[in-house]
C-alpha positions in Angstrom: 126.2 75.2 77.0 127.7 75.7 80.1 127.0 78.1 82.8 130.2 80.2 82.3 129.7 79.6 78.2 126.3 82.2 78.5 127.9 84.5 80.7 130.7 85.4 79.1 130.5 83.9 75.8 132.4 80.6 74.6 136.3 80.5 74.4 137.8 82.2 71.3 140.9 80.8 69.6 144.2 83.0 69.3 144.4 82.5 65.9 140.6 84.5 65.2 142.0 87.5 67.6 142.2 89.7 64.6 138.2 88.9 63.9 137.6 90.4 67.0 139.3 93.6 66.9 137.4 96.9 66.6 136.7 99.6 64.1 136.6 103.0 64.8 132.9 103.4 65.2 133.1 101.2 68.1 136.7 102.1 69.7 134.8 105.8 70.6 132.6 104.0 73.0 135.1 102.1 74.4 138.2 104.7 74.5 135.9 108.1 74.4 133.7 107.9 77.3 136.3 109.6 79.8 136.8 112.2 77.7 133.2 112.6 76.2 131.9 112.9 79.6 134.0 115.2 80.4 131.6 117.6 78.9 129.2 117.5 81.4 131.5 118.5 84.4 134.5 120.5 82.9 132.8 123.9 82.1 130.6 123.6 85.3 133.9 122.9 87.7 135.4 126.5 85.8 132.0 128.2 86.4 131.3 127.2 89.7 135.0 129.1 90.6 133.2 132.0 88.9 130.0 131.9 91.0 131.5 135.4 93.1 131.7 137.4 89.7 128.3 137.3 89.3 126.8 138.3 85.6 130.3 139.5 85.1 131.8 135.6 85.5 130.1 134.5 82.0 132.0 137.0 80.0 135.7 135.0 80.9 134.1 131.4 80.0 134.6 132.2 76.5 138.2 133.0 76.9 139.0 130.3 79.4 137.2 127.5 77.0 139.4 128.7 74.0 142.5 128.5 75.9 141.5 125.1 76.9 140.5 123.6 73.7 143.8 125.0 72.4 145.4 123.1 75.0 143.3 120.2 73.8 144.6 120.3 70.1 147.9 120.1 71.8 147.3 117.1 73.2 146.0 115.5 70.1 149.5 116.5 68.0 151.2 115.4 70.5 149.2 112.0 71.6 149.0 111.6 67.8 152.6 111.5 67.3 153.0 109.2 70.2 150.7 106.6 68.5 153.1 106.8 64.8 155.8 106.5 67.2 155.3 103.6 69.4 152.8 101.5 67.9 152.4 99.1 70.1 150.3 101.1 73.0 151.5 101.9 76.5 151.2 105.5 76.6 153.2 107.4 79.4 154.4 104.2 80.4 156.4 103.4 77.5 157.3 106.7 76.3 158.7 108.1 79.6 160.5 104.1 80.1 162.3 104.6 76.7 163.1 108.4 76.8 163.6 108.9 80.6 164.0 105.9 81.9 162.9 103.2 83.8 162.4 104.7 87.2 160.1 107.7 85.3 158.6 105.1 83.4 157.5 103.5 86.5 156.1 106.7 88.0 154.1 107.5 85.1 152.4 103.9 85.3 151.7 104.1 89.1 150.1 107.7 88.1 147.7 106.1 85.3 147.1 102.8 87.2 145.9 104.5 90.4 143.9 107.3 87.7 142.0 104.2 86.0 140.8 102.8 89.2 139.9 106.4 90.4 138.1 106.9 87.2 136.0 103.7 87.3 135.0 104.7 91.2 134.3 108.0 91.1 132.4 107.5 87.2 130.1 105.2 88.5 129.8 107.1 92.0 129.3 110.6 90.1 126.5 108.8 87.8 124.7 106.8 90.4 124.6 110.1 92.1 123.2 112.1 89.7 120.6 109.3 89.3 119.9 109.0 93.2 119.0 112.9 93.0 116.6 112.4 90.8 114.9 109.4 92.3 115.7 110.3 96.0 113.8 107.1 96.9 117.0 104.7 96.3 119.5 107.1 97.9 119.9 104.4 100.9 121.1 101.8 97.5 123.6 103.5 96.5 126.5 101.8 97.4 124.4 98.2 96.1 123.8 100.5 92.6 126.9 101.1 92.1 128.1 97.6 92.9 126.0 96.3 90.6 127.1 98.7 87.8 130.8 97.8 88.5 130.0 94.3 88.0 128.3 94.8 84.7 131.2 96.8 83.3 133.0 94.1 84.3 130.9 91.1 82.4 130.7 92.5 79.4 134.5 93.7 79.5 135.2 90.1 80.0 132.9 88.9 77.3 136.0 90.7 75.0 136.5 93.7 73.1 134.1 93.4 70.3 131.2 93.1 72.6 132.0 95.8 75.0 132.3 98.1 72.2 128.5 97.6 70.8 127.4 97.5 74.4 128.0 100.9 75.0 127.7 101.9 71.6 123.8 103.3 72.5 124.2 105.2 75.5 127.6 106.7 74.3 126.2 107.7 70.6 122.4 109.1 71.9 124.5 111.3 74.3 126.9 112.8 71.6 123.7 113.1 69.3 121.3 115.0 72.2 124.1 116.9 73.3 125.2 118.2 69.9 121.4 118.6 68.9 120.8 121.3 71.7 123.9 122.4 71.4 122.8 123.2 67.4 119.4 124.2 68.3 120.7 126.4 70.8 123.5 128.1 68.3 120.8 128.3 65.6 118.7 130.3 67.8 121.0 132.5 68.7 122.3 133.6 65.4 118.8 134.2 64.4 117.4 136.6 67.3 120.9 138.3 66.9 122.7 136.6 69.9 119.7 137.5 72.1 117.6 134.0 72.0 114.7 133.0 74.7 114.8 130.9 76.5 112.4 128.2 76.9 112.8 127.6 80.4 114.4 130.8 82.8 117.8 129.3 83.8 117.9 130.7 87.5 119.0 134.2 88.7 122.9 135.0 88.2 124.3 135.9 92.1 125.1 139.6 92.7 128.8 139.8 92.2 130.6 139.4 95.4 134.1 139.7 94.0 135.9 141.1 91.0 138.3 138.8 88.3 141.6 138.8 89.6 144.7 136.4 88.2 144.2 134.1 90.7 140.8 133.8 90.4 140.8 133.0 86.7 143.7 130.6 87.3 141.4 128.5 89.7 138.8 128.6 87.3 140.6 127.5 84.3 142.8 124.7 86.4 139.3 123.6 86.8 137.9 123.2 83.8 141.4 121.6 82.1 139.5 118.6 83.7 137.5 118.6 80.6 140.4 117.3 79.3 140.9 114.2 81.6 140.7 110.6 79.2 142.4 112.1 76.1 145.3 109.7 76.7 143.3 106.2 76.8 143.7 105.9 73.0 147.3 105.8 72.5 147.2 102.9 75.6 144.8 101.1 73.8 145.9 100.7 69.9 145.8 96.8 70.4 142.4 96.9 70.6 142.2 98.4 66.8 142.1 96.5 63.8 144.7 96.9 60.8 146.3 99.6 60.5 145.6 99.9 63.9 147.9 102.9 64.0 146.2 104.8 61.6 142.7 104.1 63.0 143.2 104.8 66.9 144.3 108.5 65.1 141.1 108.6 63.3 139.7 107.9 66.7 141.3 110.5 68.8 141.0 113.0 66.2 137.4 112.0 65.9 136.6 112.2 70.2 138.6 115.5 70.6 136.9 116.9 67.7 133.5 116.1 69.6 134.9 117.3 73.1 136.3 120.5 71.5 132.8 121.7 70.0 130.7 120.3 73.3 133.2 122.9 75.3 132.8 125.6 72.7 129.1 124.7 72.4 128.6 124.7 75.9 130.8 128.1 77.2 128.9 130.1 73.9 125.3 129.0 74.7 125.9 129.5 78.4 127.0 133.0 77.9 124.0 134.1 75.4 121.2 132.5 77.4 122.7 133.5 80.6 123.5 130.4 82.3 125.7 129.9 85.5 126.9 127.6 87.8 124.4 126.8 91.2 126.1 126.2 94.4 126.4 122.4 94.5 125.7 122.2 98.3 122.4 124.6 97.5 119.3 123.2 97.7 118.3 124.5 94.0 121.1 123.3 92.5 120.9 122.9 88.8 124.0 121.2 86.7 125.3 123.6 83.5 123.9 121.1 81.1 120.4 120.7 82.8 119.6 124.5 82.8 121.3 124.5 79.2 118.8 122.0 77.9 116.4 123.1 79.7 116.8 126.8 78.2 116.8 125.4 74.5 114.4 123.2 74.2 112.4 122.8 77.3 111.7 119.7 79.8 110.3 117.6 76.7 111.1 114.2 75.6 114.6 115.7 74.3 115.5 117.0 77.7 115.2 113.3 79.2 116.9 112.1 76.7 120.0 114.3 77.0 120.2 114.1 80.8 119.4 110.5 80.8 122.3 110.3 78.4 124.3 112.4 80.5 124.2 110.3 83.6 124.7 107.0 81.5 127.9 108.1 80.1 128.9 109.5 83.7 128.5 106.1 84.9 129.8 103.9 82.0 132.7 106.4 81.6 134.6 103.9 84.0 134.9 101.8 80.7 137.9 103.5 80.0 139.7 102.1 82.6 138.7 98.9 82.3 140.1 99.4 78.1 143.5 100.2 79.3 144.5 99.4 82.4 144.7 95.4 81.7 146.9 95.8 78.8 149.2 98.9 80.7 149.4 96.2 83.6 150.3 93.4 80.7 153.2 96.0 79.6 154.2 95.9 83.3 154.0 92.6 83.4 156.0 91.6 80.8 158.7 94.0 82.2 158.5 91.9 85.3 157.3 94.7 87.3 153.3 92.9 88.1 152.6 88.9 88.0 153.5 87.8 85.3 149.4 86.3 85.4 148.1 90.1 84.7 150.4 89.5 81.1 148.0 86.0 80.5 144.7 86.5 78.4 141.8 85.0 79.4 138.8 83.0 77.2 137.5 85.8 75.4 141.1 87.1 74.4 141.0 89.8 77.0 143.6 90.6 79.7 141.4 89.2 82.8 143.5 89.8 85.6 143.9 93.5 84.7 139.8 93.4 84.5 138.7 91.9 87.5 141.4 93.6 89.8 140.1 97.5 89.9 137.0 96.1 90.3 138.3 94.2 93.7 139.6 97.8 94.3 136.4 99.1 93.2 134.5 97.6 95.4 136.2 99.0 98.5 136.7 102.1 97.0 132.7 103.1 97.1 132.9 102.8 100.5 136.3 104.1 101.5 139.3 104.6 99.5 141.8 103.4 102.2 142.2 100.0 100.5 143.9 101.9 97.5 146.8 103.2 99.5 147.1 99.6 100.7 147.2 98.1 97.2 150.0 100.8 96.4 151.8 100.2 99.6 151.8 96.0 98.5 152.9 97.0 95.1 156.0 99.0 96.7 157.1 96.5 98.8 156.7 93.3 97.0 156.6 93.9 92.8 160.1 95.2 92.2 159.1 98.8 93.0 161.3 100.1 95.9 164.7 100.1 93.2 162.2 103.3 91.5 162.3 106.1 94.5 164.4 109.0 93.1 166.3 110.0 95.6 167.8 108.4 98.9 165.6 108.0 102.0 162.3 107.7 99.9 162.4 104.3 100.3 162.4 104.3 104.4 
């Protein structure tokens, strides 16, 4: 067997692609993670805005969270509908092509191309850091971590769809389990000492109040935590990655994922009101994510609470599998439009899109050092793939 055989697996025929198509128990792990992990830094990014209210601040999480998982069940009728309607994937891209027109069309895919390559660098960056905090030792490897992270995601992408969907199958399931386990414990608690529980561990003080709500204010805060919302859309790119009826499971999915997100916000806003949780300042030197003080408050710094955060920071970092789900087959939809190389339309060995693959982690690799090579990549793709005939108006082009 050859080198390239063990790496990424032997060549598998056209004709068996069905075979290799996913369920819906592994199409979470592979589609979800965005949004999943999303959890961990959408409530904290509303309650850091509310860090000059004080006490006060915790009493508007409720209401912002609501608003925002309304918003969320939005999405999913609308996202769902998308899915019935065009069947064959493409998301944005193909709804705003058909309905608006090509030049929107191509707007919305510049949007979610330079998003996925954002997501997979700042994923990996956000859970490399996380872990370099912890181990303060390998903070001068970070940039080598995360390197070696990207290329891992990128292996087991390439190995094919099947495989990268049991790969992350652990990490992705053990955090939605931990996470929903304190989450319970923590609700359970609650309800029993009459919405008054103690905590196991003293989250830290609440600030004195600095400020009072105001519109803007709460505007800010809940602008901020709609990023709990960020991924929702990588199902309805990827529903050629499902097996038959593919429509009907990439719903199940996405039903499935924003029913998880949904109670993790609710979970999360509830228990951080009753045991009195708030956001630390990030540039502090005490600082303390939402979910670490959370834990920490329910059920100690045991075996569960390394479990959880440990969970956390995986799905932080392998949350960049998201992008590398969808954007090889929104760049094969460009492709076959003629609008990218016709090579990003060609499947590889293992069936997968491997142009789309290995180029955001070229971009990747830049990008965890300096992000100017992405305004170059965009800058090629406007002057050389069709794209200057898209500017809306005259003079954008010049």
């Amino acid at each position: 067997m050859s080198f390239l055989d063990r790496l990424l697996g032997k060549p598998i025929a056209s004709s068996h692609e069905e075979q290799h198509k996913v369920a819906v128990w592994a199409a979470i792990p592979m589609l979800g993670l965005d949004a999943l992990g999303s959890a961990a830094y959408g409530p904290e990014a509303a309650l850091t805005l509310l860090i000059p209210l004080g006490a006060a601040g915790l009493w508007y999480v409720g209401p912002i969270s609501a608003v925002i998982i309304a918003l969320l069940v939005v999405l999913y009728l609308s996202y769902k509908q998308t899915m019935a309607a065009y069947p064959h994937g493409g998301g944005s891209y193909t709804v705003a092509k058909e309905n608006l027109g090509v030049r929107a069309g191509l707007f919305a895919a510049a949007a979610l191309l330079v998003d996925y390559v954002l997501t997979a660098a700042v994923g990996i960056s956000a859970g490399v850091g996380a872990l370099v905090s912890a181990v303060p030792g390998w903070l001068p490897y970070i940039l080598p971590i995360c390197l070696v992270v990207l290329v891992l995601i990128t292996i087991v992408n390439l190995r094919g769809i099947g495989e990268s969907g049991t790969a992350f199958a652990l990490p992705t399931y053990v955090f939605i389990f931990s996470l929903l386990g304190v989450i319970g414990v923590g609700v359970y608690r609650s309800i029993v000492t009459g919405g008054h529980p103690n905590p196991v561990v003293v989250p830290p003080p609440l600030p004195a109040a600095l400020a009072t709500a105001n519109i803007w204010l709460l505007a800010k805060s809940f602008a901020s935590g709609c990023t709990a919302m960020t991924g929702v859309e990588a199902v309805s790119n990827g529903i050629s990655i499902f097996a038959k009826p593919a429509v009907k499971r990439a719903q199940q999915t996405l039903a499935i994922i924003v029913l998880l997100l949904g109670v993790m916000l609710a979970g999360i806003a509830y228990l951080s009101n009753v045991y009195h949780i708030g956001a630390t300042d990030p540039d502090g030197k005490n600082y303390q994510s939402i979910l670490s003080q959370l834990t920490a408050a329910v059920v100690g710094r045991g075996p569960l609470y390394f479990v959880t955060i440990g969970s956390v920071l995986s799905v932080l970092a392998l949350s960049a599998n998201t992008a590398f789900a969808d954007f090889p087959r929104l760049c094969k939809l460009l492709a076959e439009d003629d609008f990218l190389p016709r090579a990003f339309a060609t499947r590889g060995r293992r069936l997968v899109y491997s142009g789309g693959d290995l180029y955001p982690r070229r971009l990747d690799r830049s990008a965890f050092d300096h992000f100017r090579w992405h305004y170059r990549s965009v800058d090629t793709a406007l002057r050389n793939w069709r794209i200057p005939r898209i500017y809306p108006f005259p003079g954008w082009d010049g």
